[in-house]
C-alpha positions as CSV (number, residue, x, y, z in Angstrom):
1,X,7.1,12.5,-20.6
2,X,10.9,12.4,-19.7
3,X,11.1,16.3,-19.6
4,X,7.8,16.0,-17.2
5,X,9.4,13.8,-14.3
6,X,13.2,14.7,-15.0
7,X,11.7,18.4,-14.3
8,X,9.6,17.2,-11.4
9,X,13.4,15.2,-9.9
10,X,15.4,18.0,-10.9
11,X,13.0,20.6,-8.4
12,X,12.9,17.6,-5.8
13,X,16.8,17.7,-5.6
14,X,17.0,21.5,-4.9
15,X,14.0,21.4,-2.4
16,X,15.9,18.6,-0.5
17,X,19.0,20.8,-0.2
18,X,16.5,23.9,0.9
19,X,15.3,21.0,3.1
20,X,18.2,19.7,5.1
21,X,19.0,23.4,6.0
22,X,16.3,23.8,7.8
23,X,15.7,23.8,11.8
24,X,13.6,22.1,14.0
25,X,11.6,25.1,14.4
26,X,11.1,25.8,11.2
27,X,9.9,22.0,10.2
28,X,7.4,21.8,13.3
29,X,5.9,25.5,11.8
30,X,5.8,24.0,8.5
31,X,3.5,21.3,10.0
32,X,1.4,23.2,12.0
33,X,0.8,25.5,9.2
34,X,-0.1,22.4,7.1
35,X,-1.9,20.7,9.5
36,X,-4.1,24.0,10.0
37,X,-4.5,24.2,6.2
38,X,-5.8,20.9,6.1
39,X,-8.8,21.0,8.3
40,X,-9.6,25.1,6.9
41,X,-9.8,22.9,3.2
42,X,-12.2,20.0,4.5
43,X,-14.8,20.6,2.5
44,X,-12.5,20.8,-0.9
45,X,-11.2,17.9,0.3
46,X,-14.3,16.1,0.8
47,X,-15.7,17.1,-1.9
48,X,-12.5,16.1,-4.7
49,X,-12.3,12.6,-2.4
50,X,-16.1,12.1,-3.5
51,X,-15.3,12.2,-7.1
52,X,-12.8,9.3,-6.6
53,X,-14.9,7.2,-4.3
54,X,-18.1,7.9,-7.3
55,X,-15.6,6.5,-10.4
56,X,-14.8,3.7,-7.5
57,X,-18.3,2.7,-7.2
58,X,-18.7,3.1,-10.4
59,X,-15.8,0.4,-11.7
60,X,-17.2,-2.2,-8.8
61,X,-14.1,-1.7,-6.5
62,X,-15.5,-4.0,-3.7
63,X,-15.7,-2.2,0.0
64,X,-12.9,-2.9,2.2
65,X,-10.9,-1.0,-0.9
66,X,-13.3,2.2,-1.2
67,X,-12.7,2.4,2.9
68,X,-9.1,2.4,2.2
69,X,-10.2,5.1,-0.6
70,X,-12.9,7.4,1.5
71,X,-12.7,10.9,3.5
72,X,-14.3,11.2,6.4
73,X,-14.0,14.9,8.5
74,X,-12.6,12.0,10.7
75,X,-10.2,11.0,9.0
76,X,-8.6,14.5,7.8
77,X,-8.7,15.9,11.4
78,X,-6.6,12.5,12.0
79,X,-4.9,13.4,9.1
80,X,-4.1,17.1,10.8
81,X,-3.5,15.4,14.7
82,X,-1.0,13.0,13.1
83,X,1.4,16.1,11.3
84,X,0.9,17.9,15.1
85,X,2.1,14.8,16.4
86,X,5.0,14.3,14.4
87,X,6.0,18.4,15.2
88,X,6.0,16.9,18.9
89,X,8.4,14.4,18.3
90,X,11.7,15.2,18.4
91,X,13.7,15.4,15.7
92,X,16.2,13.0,14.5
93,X,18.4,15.1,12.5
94,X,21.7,16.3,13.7
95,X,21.9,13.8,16.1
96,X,25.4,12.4,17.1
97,X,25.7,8.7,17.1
98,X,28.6,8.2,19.4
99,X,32.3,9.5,19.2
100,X,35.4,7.8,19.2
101,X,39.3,9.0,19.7
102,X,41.7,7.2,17.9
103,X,45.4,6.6,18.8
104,X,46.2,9.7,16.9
105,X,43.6,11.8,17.7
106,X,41.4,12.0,15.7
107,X,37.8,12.0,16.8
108,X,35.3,10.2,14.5
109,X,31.3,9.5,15.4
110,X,28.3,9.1,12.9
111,X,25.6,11.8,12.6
112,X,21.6,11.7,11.6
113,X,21.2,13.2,8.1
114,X,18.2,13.3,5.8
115,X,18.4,10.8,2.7
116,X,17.6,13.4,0.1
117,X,15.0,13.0,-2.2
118,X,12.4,10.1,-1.6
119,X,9.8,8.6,-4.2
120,X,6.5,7.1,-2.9
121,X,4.8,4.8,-5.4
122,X,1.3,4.2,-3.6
123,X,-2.0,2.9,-4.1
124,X,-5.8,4.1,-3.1
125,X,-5.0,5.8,0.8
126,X,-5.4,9.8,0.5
127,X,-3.9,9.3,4.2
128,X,-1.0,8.6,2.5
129,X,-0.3,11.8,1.0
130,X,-0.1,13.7,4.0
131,X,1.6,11.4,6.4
132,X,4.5,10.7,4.1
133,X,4.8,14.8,4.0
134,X,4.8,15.0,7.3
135,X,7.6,12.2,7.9
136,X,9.9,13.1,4.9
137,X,9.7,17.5,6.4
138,X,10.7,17.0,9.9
139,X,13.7,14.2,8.8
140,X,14.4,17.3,6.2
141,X,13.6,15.5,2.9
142,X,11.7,16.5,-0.1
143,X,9.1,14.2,-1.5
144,X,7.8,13.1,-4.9
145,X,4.6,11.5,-4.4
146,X,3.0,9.1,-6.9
147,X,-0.5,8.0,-6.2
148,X,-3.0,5.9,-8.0
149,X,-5.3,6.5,-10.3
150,X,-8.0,5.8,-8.1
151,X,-7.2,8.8,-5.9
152,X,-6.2,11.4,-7.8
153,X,-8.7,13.8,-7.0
154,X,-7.9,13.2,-3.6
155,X,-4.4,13.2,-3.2
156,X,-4.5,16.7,-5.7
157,X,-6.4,18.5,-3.1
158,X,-4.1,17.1,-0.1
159,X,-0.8,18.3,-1.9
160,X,-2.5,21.4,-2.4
161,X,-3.6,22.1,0.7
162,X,0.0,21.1,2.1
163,X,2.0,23.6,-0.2
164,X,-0.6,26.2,0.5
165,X,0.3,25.8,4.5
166,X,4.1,25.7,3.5
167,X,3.6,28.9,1.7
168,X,2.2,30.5,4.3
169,X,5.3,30.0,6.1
170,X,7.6,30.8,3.7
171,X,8.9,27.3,3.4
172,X,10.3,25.6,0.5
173,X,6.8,24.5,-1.5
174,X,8.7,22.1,-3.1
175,X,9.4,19.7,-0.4
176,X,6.6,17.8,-1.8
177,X,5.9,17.2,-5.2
178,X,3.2,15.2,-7.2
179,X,3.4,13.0,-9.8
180,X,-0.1,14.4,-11.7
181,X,0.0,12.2,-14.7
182,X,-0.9,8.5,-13.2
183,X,-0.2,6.5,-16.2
184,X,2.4,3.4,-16.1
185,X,4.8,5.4,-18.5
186,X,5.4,7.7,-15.6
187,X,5.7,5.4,-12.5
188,X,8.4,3.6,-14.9
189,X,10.6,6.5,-15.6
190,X,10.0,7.2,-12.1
191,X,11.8,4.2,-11.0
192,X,14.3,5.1,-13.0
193,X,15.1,8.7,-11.9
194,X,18.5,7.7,-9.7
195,X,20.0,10.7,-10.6
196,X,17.8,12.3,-8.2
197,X,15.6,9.9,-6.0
198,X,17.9,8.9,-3.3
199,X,15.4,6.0,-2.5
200,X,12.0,4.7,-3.6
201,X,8.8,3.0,-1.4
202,X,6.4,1.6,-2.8
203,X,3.0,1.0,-0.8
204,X,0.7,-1.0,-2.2
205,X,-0.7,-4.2,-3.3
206,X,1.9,-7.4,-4.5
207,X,1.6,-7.0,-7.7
208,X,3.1,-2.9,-7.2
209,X,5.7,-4.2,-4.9
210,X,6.9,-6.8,-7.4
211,X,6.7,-4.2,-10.1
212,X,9.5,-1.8,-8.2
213,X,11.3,-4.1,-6.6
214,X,12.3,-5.3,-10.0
215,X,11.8,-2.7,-12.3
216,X,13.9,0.1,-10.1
217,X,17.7,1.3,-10.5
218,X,16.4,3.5,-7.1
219,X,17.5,1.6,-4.2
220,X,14.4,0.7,-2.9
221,X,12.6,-0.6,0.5
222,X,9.6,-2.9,0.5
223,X,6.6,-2.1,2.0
224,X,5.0,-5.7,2.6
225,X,2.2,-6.9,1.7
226,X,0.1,-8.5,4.8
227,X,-0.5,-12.2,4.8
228,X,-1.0,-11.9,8.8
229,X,-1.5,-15.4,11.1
230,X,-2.8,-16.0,14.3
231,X,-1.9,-19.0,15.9
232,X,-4.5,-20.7,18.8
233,X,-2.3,-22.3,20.9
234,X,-3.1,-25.6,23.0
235,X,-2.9,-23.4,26.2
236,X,-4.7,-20.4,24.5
237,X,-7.8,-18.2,26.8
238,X,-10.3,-19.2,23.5
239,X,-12.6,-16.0,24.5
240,X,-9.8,-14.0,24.1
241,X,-8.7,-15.5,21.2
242,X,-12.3,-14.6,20.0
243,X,-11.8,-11.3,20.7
244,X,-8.1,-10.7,19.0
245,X,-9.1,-12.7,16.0
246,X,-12.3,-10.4,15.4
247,X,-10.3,-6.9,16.1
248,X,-7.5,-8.4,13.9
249,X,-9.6,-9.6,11.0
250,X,-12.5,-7.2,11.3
251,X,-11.8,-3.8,12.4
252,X,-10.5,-2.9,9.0
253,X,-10.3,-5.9,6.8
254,X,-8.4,-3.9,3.5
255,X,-5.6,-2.7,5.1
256,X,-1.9,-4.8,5.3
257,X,-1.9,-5.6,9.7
258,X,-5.2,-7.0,9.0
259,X,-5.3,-11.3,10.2
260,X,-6.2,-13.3,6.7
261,X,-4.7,-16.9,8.4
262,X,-5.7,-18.5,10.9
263,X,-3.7,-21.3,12.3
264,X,-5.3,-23.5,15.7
265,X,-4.0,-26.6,17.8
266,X,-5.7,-29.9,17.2
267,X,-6.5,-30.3,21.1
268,X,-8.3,-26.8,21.1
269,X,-9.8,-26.6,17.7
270,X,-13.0,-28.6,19.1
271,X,-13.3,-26.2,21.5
272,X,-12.0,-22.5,20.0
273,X,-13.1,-23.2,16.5
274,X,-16.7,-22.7,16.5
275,X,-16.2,-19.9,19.0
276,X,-14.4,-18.2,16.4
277,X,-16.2,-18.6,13.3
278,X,-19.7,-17.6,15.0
279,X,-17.5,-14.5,15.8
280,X,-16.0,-14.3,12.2
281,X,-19.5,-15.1,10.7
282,X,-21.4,-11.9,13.2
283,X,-19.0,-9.7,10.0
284,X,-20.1,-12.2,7.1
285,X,-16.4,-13.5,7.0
286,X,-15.7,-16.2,4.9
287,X,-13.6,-18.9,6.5
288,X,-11.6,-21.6,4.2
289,X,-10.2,-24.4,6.0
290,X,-8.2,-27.7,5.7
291,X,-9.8,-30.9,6.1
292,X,-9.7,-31.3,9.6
293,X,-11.0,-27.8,9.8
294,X,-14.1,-28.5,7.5
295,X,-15.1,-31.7,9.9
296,X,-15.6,-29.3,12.8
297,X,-17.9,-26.5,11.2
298,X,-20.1,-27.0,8.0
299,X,-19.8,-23.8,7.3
300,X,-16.4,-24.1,6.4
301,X,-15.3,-24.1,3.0
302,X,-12.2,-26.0,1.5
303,X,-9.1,-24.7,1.5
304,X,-6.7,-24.3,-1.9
305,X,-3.1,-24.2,-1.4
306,X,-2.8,-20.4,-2.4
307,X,-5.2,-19.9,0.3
308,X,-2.6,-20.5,2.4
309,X,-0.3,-17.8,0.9
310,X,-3.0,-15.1,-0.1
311,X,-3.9,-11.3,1.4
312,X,-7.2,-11.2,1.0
313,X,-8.1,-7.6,1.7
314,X,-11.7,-9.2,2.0
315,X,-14.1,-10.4,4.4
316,X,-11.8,-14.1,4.0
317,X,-9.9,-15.7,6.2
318,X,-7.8,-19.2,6.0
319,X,-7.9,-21.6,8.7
320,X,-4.8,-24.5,9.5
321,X,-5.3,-27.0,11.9
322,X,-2.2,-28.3,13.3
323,X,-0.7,-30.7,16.1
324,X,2.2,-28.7,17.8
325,X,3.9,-25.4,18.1
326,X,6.7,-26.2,15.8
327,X,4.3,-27.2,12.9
328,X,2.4,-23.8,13.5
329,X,5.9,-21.9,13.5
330,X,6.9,-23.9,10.3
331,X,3.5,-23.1,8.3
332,X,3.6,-19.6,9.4
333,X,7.4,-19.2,8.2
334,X,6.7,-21.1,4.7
335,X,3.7,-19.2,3.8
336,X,4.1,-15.5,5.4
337,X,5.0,-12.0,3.9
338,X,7.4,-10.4,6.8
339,X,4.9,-8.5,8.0
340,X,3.1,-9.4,12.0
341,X,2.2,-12.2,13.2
342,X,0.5,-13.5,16.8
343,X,0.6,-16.2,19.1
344,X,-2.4,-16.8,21.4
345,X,-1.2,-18.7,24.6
346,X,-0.9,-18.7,28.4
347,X,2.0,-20.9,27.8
348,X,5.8,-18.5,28.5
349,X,8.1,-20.2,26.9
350,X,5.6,-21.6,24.0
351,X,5.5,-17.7,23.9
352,X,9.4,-16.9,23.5
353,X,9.6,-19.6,21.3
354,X,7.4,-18.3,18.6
355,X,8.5,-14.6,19.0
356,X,12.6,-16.4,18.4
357,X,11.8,-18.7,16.0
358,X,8.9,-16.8,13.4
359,X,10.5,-14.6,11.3
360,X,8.3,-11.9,10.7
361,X,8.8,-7.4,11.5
362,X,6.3,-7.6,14.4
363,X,5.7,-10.7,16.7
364,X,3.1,-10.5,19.7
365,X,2.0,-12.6,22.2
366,X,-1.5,-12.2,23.1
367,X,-2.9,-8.7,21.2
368,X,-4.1,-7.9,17.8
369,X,-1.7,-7.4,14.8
370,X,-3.8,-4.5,14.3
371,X,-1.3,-2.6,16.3
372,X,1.4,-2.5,13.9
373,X,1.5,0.8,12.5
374,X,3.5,3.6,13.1
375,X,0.6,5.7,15.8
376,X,0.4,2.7,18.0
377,X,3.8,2.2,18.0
378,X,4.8,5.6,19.2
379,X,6.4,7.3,15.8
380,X,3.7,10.0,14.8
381,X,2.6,8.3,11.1
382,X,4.5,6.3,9.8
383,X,5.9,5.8,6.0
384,X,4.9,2.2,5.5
385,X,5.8,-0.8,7.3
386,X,9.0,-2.5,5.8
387,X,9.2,-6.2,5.4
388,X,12.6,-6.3,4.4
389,X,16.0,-6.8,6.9
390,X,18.2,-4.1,5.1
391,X,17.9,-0.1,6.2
392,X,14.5,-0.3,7.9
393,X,12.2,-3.3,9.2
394,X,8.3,-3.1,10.7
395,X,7.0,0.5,11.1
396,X,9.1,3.0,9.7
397,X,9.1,6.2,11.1
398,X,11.4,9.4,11.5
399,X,14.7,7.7,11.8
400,X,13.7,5.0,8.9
401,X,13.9,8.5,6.7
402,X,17.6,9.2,7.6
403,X,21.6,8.2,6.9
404,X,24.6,8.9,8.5
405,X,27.3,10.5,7.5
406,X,30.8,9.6,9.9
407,X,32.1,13.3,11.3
408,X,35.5,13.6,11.9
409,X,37.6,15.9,14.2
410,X,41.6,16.5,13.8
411,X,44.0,18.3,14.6
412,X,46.5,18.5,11.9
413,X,46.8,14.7,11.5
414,X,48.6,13.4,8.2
415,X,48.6,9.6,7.3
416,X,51.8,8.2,6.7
């Protein structure tokens, strides 16, 4: 088992050093080539993907988690588009942060550089595979991949498919590697590999997260888990409140930008509340509410206090009634994850004051939280969105995936 990963770290390491050689040119051929390779193997891929999504069915997985799970011929020419996209975009390495002369000369400024090796613990989403290639080869970084067990089949084909495309090219094959053996013995020595993992991400569920963040002697960054709120404010347009709250909590209800709390004014509830759970119920949605809540809608069922803290990842959402802006902000801070969360008002400064004063990656005023991810947000695919405040924070894209290193220019100078 130690021989297995130490040998997969120990290729990582050289491939990174291949890696950080190469030029923009040579990356955005890479991902062509691999993008191309991608949609020539759709049927293998459809057809290994089905084998996961069968054992899936099979175990009872409920069905926001076997969408996370399925390929579509969708969602691999997405797949294909988003590594095209990320060849458009321009490339982050090399770049020169600034320069500075000193009183004697010397010339020092800060340069892009890739971060090395990167290990991706991940959970269920084939998609996955391929955008975290994509990201890690243009910032020149090789890639150890470690998916669930849930997707093997899946994530197999996709890292075959990609090395077949980087062959093709004559590019280093090694820039990704995957972690075949999905057993908890390996993900633990993977944590553990910091002689050649420069950094570790894990994307997943809490209980993953919690595992790596305190399990790891990789320096890690923490992909979030989603407990997303929308607040209804007093002054709040209710049908469009409607509308964000069923994008937000419906579109896609098992992924991590997904609404699970809901949090509305006492003098609009009367009003937006029953608005809103007609919408919610149209998708079967479950809604649990506080007492104040429940006296508005019998359909409503009580609220426990974890409710109030929980990603659901499930056709549930919570529902807070409260009676001011600063109560909202203060629920939303005690019970949220980091990750995105939305005010609905017509009110400007109520709107400034919750983007200052939530703490939170992403903070909108009137739109979806369904827009935090890496696409919408302009970066090609993104890595996963970091809830943390160190490195990286909200949607990490191609600069998320790089370091600097401090250049400096002399001319002879000595230090005395």
């Amino acid at each position: 088992m130690g021989s297995y990963m130490e040998t997969l770290g120990k290729c990582a390491k050289e491939a990174s050093r291949e890696c950080a050689k190469l030029g923009t040119e040579d990356k955005n051929r890479g991902l062509r080539s691999v993008a191309g390779e991608l949609i020539r193997q759709k049927e293998y891929l459809l057809q290994e993907n089905e084998k996961d999504v069968k054992a899936a069915l099979e175990k009872g997985i409920k069905q926001s988690l076997i969408d996370r799970l399925k390929l579509t011929v969708k969602r691999i020419e997405d797949m294909a588009e988003g590594l095209e996209q990320i060849a458009d975009l321009d490339d982050p390495i090399g770049e020169v942060l600034g320069m500075k002369v000193r009183p004697n000369g010397l010339q020092i400024g800060k340069k892009r550089v890739p971060l090395g090796v990167i290990g991706i613990i991940y959970e269920s989403r084939p998609n996955v595979t391929a955008d975290a290639f994509g990201l890690c080869f243009k910032t020149g970084n090789a890639v150890i991949l470690r998916g669930g067990s849930d997707a093997v089949h899946s994530n197999m084909a996709i890292v075959h498919a990609i090395r077949e495309g980087l062959r093709k090219e004559k590019l280093p094959q090694d820039s990704i590697l995957f972690v075949e053996d999905t057993s908890r013995e390996t993900a633990s020595e993977m944590m553990k590999l910091h002689d050649y993992i420069d950094v570790l991400i894990p994307r997943g569920g809490a209980g993953l997260i919690a595992a790596v963040v305190e399990n790891s002697t990789v320096p890690v960054i923490e992909t979030g888990t989603g407990n997303c709120h929308i607040y209804v404010d007093e002054t709040a347009d209710i049908e469009m409140a409607a509308d964000i709250i069923e994008n937000a909590k419906t579109q896609r209800m098992g992924v991590c930008n997904a609404c699970e709390s809901l949090v509305v004014h006492s003098k609009i509830a009367e009003k937006a509340v029953p608005v809103i759970v007609e919408r919610l119920k149209l998708h079967q949605v479950e809604i649990r509410g506080d007492e104040r809540a429940q006296k508005l809608m019998s359909e409503i069922l009580p609220a426990k206090e974890e409710d109030w803290g929980t990603e659901y990842l499930d056709a549930i959402i919570s529902l807070k009634i409260v009676d001011s802006l600063e109560e909202a902000i203060s629920h939303i801070n005690r019970y949220n994850t980091g990750h995105s969360e939305s005010i609905i008002t017509e009110n400007y400064q109520h709107a400034l004051k919750f983007q200052d004063e939530v703490d939170a990656a992403a903070v909108y005023v009137n739109a979806s939280t369904r827009f935090t991810d890496g696409f919408e947000f302009g970066f090609g695919a993104e890595i996963g969105i970091s809830t943390q405040k160190l490195h990286a924070r909200g949607p990490m894209g191609l600069e998320a995936l790089t370091t600097t290193k401090y250049i400096i220019f002399g001319n002879g100078q000595v230090r005395g």
